[in-house]
N, C-alpha and C positions, 0 to 999 in steps of 0.2 A: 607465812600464813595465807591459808586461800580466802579471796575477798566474792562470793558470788556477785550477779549483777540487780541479782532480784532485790530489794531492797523499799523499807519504808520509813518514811519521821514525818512527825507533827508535831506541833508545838502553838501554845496559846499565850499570849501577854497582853495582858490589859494595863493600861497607865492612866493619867485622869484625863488624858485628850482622846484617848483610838484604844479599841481591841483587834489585836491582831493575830490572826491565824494563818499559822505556814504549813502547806503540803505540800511532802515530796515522795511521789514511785517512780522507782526505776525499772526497767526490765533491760533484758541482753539484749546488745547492738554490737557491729561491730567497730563503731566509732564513739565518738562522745555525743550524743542528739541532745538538747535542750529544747523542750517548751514551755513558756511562759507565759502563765496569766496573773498578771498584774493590773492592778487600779490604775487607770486615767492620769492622775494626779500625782502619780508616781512611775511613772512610765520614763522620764529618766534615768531611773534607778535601775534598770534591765541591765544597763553592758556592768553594772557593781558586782550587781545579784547573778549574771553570767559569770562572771570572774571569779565570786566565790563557791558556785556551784562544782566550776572545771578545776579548783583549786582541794575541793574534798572530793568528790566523785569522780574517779579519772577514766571511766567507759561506761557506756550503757545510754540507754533509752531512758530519760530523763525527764516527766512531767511535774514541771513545776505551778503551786497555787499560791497564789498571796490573797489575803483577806482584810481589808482595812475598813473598820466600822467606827462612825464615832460617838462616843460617848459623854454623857457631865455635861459641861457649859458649851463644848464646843459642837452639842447635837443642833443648840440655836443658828450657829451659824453656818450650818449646813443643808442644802434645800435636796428632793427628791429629783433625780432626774425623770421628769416623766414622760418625755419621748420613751424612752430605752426604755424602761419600766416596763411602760404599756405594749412595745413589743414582745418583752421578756414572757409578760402576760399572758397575750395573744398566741405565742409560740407553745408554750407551755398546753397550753387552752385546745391549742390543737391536736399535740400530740397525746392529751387525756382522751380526746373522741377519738382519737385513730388508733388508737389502742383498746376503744372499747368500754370505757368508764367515764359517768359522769363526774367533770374536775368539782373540787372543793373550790370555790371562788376564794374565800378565806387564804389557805392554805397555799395557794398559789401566787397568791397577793405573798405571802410570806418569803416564801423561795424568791419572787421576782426581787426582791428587796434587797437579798443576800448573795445576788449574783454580782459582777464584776461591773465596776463605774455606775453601780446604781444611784449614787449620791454624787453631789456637784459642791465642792468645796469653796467657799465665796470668796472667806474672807479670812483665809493661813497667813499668816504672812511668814517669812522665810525662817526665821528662827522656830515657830512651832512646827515648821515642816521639817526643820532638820533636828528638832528633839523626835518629834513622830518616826523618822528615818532613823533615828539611833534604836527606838525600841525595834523598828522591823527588823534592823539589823540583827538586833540578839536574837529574836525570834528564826530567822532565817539561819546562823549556824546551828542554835539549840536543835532545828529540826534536820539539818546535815549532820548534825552528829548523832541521832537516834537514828537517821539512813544507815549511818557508818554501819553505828552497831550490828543493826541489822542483816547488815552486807555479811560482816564477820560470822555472825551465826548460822548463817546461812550458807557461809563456805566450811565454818566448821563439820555442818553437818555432811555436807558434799566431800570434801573430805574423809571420812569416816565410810561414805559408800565407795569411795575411790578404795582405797586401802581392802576393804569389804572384794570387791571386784578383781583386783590384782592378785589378791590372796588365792581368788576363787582357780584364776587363771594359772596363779603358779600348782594349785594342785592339780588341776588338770593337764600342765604340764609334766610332772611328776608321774603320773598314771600313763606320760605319751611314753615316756624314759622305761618305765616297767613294760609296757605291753614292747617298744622296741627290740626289748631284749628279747621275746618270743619270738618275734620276727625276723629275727638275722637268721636262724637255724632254716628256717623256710625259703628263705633268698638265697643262704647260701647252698641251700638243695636247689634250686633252681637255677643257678648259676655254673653250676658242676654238671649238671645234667646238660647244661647248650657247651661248656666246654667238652667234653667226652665227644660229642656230637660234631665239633669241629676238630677236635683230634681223630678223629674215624674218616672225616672227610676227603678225600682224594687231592681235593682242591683245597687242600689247608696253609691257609696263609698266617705265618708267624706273625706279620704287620696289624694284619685283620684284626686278629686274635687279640694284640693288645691292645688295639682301638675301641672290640666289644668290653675288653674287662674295666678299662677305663671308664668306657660309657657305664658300665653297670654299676661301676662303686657310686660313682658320681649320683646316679640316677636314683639309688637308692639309700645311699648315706643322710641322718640328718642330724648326725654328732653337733657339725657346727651350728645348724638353724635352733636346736635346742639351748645349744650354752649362749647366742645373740639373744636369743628370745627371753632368759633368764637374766642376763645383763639388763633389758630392757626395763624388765617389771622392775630393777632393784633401782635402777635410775628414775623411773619416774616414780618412787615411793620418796627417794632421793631428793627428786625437785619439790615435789609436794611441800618439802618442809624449809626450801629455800628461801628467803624473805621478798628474791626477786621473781619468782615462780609469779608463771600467766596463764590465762588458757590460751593462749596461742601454743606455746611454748609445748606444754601437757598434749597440745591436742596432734604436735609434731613427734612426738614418742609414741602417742597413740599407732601413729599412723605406723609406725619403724615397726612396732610390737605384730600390729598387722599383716605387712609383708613376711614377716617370719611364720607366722602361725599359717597364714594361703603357701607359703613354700614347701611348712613341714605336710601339711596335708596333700598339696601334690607331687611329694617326693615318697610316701609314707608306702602306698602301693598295700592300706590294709583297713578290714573296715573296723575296727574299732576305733582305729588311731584316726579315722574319716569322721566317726562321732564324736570324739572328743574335740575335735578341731574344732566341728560344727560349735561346739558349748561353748568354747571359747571364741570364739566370734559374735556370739551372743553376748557374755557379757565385753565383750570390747567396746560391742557399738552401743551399752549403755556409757561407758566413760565416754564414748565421743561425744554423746548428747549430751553428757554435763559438761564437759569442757568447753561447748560453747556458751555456757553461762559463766563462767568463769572470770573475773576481770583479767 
């Protein structure tokens, strides 16, 4: 199954200490990238929360958000940070004039509140912090696993244009195979007509002779680059449905499918089989651009 790298989860859980809210977007990388914004107060829990992100998510560009608010009795024990706040504020405040609009003082008060380490935690002591740390924990897979999801559907769907695309390419392979056959009657008039021409020749060299016929089968044969080129599509429809299928992998077949389709076009020597080539290089290079979303 293809895994895209695009991908999103959220997830919310409140208990009678913290509400906590997890987001996670990923986009295409070619490695595993992780960013993290986490609470102050939890900033130990990073290399955890890394381990389980590289643990469900194995490529891509990966922003990660943690949310921790507290709630019930333990709001008494938790004061504003208002250093940070009031920068939060300030920043905000600036970037609503420089944008053109006068800010909501309110409104912004609100946001600056909801950003990261806004609050100063007094008085946790280790056991509330490690029940608090078990609820992030569910929260934190619940939303790797609506990522997953996500990922799947979104390869599903990529999939389906792959398939969509290959299909397209083998009948315009099929159209190169029919118009082929047009073409040989034409080659080989033109290949009769330069032998007669060196058969008349004074200077006719037996050697020569079989050096040009050589050259001309060669030059214009593309039996083989046709049945490579059909191999190719049925393998990579092949791997699509392998369970170890990558875009790495998809995007190395691409490339093979490639070379054949630039060889039949300049061995072809005809302009139909010149435009058909053209369309199928068209959709090639749409598989290549999803292949590199691909995990």
């Amino acid at each position: 199954m293809l895994k895209s790298m695009t991908g999103y989860g959220v997830s919310n859980i409140e208990s009678e200490s913290i509400n906590v809210t997890v987001e996670i977007k990923t986009l295409n990388s070619k490695f595993l990238d992780i960013y993290c914004r986490i609470p102050r107060n939890f900033s130990e829990r990073e290399i955890e929360i890394r381990n389980l992100i590289t643990q469900s998510l194995e490529r891509g560009k990966v922003e990660f958000t943690l949310s921790v608010q507290p709630v019930g009795k333990t709001v008494a024990s938790t004061s504003v940070n208002r250093a940070l706040v009031s920068a939060y504020y300030q920043d905000l405040t600036d970037t609503a004039t420089g944008l053109g609009f006068a800010p909501d003082g309110t409104e912004l008060l609100r946001i600056a509140l909801q950003l990261p380490n806004a609050y100063n935690n007094e008085t946790v002591d280790d056991t509330s912090k490690e029940d608090d740390w078990s609820q992030i924990k569910v929260a934190v897979l619940e939303a790797l696993r609506k990522c997953s999801v996500f990922r799947e559907q979104e390869g599903r769907m990529t999939a389906e244009k792959f398939v969509e695309y290959i299909n397209t390419i083998q009948d315009l392979l099929d159209q190169v195979a029919e118009q082929d056959k047009a073409r040989i009657p034409a080659v080989r008039e033109r290949l009769e007509k330069q032998v007669r021409e060196l058969l008349t020749d004074d200077n006719f060299d037996p050697n020569r002779f079989e050096q040009e016929l050589i050259y001309y089968v060669e030059k214009f044969d593309i039996s083989e680059e046709k049945i490579r080129l059909a191999n190719h599509l049925t393998y990579f429809l092949e791997t699509m449905k392998d369970s170890e299928s990558n875009g790495k992998k998809l995007n190395f077949i691409a490339q093979e499918i490639g070379r054949e389709i630039n060889t039949i076009g300049s061995k072809a020597n005809d302009a139909t089989i010149q435009h058909l080539v053209v369309r199928m290089k068209d959709e090639l290079e749409k598989i290549k651009e999803q292949t590199m979303n691909i995990i």
